[in-house]
N, C-alpha and C positions, 0 to 999 in steps of 0.2 A: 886164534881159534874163534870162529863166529857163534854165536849162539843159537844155533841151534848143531851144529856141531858138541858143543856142551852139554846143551840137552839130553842128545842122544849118549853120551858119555853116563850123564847122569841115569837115565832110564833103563841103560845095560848094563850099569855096574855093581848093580844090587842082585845077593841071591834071594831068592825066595825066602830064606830064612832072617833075613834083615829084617822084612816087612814080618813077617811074621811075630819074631821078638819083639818088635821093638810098638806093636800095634796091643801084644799082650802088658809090655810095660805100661805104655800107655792107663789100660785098665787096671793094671796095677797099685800103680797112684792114684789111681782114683778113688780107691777101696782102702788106701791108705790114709789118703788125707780126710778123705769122710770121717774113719771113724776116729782117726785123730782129731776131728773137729769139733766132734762129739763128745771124745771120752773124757774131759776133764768135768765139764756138767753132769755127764751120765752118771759119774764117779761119786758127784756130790749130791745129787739130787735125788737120783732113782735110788743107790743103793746106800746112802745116808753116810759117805763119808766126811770127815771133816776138810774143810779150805786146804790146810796140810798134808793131808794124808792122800785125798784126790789127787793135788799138785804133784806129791812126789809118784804114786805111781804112776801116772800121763809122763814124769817126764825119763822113768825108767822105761816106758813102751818104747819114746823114743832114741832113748841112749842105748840100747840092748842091739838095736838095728845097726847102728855105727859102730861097735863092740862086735858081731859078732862076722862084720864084713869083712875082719881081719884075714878070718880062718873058713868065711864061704868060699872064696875065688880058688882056693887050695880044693878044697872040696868038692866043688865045679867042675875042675880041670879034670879031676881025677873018676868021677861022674860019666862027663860029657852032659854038653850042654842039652840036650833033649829031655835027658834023664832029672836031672837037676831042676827043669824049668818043671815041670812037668811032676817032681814031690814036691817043689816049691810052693805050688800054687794048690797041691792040693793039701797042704799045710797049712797056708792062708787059711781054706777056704772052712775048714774044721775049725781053726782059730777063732777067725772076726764070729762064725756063729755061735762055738763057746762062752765068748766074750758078750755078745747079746744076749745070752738064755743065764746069766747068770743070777738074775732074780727069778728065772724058770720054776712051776712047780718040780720039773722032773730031776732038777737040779737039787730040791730040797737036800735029798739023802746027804750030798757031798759036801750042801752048807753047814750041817749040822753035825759035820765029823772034824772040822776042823775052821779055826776063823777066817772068816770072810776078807780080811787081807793078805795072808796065805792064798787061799784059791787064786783071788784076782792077783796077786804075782806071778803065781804059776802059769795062769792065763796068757797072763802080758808077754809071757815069755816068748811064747808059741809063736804069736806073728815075727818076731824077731829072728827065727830059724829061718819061716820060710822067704822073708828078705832077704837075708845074709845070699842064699841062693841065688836069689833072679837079680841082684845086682850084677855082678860079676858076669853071670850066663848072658846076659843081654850084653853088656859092654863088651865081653868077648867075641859074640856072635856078632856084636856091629864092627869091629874090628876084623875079623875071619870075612864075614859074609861082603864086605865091601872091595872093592878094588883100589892099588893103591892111589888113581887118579881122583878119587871119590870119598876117598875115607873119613878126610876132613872134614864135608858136607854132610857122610852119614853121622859123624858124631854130634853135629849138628842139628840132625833132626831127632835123634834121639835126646837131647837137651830139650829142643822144644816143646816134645813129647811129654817128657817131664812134666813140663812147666803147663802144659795144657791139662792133665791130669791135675797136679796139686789146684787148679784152677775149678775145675768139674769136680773135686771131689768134695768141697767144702759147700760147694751149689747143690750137689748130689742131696749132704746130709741135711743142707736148709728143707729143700722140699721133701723130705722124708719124714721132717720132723715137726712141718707146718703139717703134714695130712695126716700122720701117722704117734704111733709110742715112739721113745729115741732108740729102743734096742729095736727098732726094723731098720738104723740106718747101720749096725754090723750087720744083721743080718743080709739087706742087698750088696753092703761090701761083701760078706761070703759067695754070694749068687755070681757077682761078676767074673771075681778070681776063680770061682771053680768053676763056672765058662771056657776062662782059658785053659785050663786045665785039660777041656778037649781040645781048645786050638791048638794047642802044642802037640799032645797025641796024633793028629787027624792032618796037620798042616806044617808041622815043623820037621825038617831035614836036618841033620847034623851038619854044621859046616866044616870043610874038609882042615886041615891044617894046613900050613904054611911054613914047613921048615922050623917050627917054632921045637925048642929042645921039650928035654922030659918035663914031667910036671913034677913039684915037689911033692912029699911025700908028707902026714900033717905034721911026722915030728919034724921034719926037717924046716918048714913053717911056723913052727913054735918057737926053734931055734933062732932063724933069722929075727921073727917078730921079736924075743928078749935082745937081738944083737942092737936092733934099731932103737930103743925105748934104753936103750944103756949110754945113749949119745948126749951126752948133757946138752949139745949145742942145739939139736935138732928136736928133742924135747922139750927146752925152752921154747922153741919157734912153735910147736903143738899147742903146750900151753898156754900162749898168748894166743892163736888165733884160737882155739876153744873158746875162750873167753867171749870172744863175738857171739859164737853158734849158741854158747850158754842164754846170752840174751836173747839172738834171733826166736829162738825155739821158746823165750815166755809168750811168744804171741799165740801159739797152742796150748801150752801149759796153765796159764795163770790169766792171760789176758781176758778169758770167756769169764771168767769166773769173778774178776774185777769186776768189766763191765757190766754182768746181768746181775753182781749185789750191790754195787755200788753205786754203779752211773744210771743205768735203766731196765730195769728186769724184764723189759719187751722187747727188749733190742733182738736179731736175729744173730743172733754170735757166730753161727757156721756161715752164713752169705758175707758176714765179715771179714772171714779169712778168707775170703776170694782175692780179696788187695793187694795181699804181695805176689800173687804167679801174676798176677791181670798186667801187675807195675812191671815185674819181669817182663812177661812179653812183648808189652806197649811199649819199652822203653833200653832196652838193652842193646839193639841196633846204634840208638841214636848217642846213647850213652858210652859206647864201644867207641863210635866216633868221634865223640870228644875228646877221651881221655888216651885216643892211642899214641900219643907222645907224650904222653907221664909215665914217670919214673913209676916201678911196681909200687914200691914201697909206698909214696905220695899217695897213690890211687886208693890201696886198703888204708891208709890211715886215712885218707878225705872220705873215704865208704862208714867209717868206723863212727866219725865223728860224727856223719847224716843221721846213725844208725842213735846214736848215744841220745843224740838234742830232739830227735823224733820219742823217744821212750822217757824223757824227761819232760816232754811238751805231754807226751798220754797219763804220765803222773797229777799233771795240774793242768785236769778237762775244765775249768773253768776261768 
């Protein structure tokens, strides 16, 4: 096949709806990673929590999202993906500004009815739903909306998508927070997600199915989910690679908050977390091609180990 044969494979194997998802995930992550770039500072500084008390709810914003993508995909399905994208985002988008206005005066009433780490849980919660949703609706639709010649390439670009997002959204909240207060960088995360909120209305088509059987039903989803988590073998294999994500994810959780008491309280903490999507991107090709003849296992234990002597080297900055 020549290439531009290819090409043209490439250029008409996508529906409209590909591009459409997967341009809304795109800003998705971008609104996500902002204010995750954010909120462990915002946590401790603006609304006077303690180093502990920040840390842990930054890191139930993030652990609520992976928790509740068990039982979005089931709910998607059942949905349809339009439907889904479309409360998802407009979920978000009440969320991230919740979540900014919570030193709001209009907010007082609700502060002063119950404690301020109650609310801000309850808060955390919110973005976590409307995740759970556009995961699954986007990985479905990139799968539906692709052709089988193609599909590999779409999920492709929705990876990079990703990774360009988590990239732009910690840039997002640097320059938000160099010009502006830190709660206008949820509040522009709310602005973008409920942007897409009419892209999906106004631009998204449902993509058709594909022979694919029924959808389960959520009890029937609950069922499976206790069958899988009853597997000692494949539970162990969970809770060893957890163990990685446990640490990948201090670099949002605890890393800002180290570095602006500890090392330099001028440092710009959100353009810092640009480094890992930037390393992803810049290096994933090349990195792909070195290790494609190691053994899996090799591969995440040699990841694991890079990952360990990097976060022991940020322990002892001098």
């Amino acid at each position: 096949m020549t290439v531009s044969e290819r090409f043209q494979e490439i250029r008409t194997g996508f529906e409209r709806a590909f591009w459409v998802a997967n341009l809304t995930e795109l800003f998705e992550r971008l609104s996500y990673y902002a204010a995750f770039a954010s909120l462990a500072r915002y946590l401790h500084e603006t609304l006077n929590f303690g180093v502990e008390q920040a840390s842990s709810l930054t890191g139930l914003f993030g652990g609520l999202v992976w928790f509740l993508a068990a039982f979005g995909g089931t709910l998607a399905d059942r949905l349809g993906f339009r439907r889904s994208l479309s409360l998802a985002y407009l979920i978000l988008s009440c969320s991230y500004f919740l979540l900014g206005s919570l030193g709001s005066p209009w907010l007082a009433p609700v502060r002063n009815a119950m404690p301020l780490g109650v609310l801000v849980t309850m808060v955390l919660m919110l973005p976590a739903l409307g995740i759970a949703l556009v995961k699954p609706a986007v990985v479905g639709t990139t799968a539906r909306a692709s052709k089988e010649n193609v599909r590999s390439i779409g999920y492709s670009i929705y990876y990079t998508l990703v990774n360009v997002g988590g990239a732009a959204g910690p840039f997002l909240a640097s320059w938000v927070h160099q010009h502006m207060r830190v709660e206008n960088v949820f509040r522009v995360a709310a602005l973008s997600v409920f942007l897409m909120f009419f892209a999906v209305l106004f631009l998204f088509k449902e993509p058709e199915r594909s022979g694919e059987t029924q959808t389960l039903s959520l009890g029937q989803a609950a069922k499976n989910f206790f069958t899988v988590i009853m597997n000692p073998r494949f539970m162990l294999f969970l809770l060893i690679f957890s163990g990685y994500y446990i640490v990948f994810w201090q670099q949002f959780i605890i890393l800002p908050l180290y570095i602006h008491d500890y090392i330099n309280p001028k440092t710009d903490t959100e353009l810092l977390l640009m480094t890992d999507s930037l390393t992803v991107i810049s290096l994933q090709l090349l990195v792909s091609f070195l290790i494609q003849r190691m053994p899996a296992f090799r591969a995440i234990t040699l990841g694991t180990l890079i990952s360990g002597m990097a976060w022991l080297r940020s322990g002892f900055p001098g």
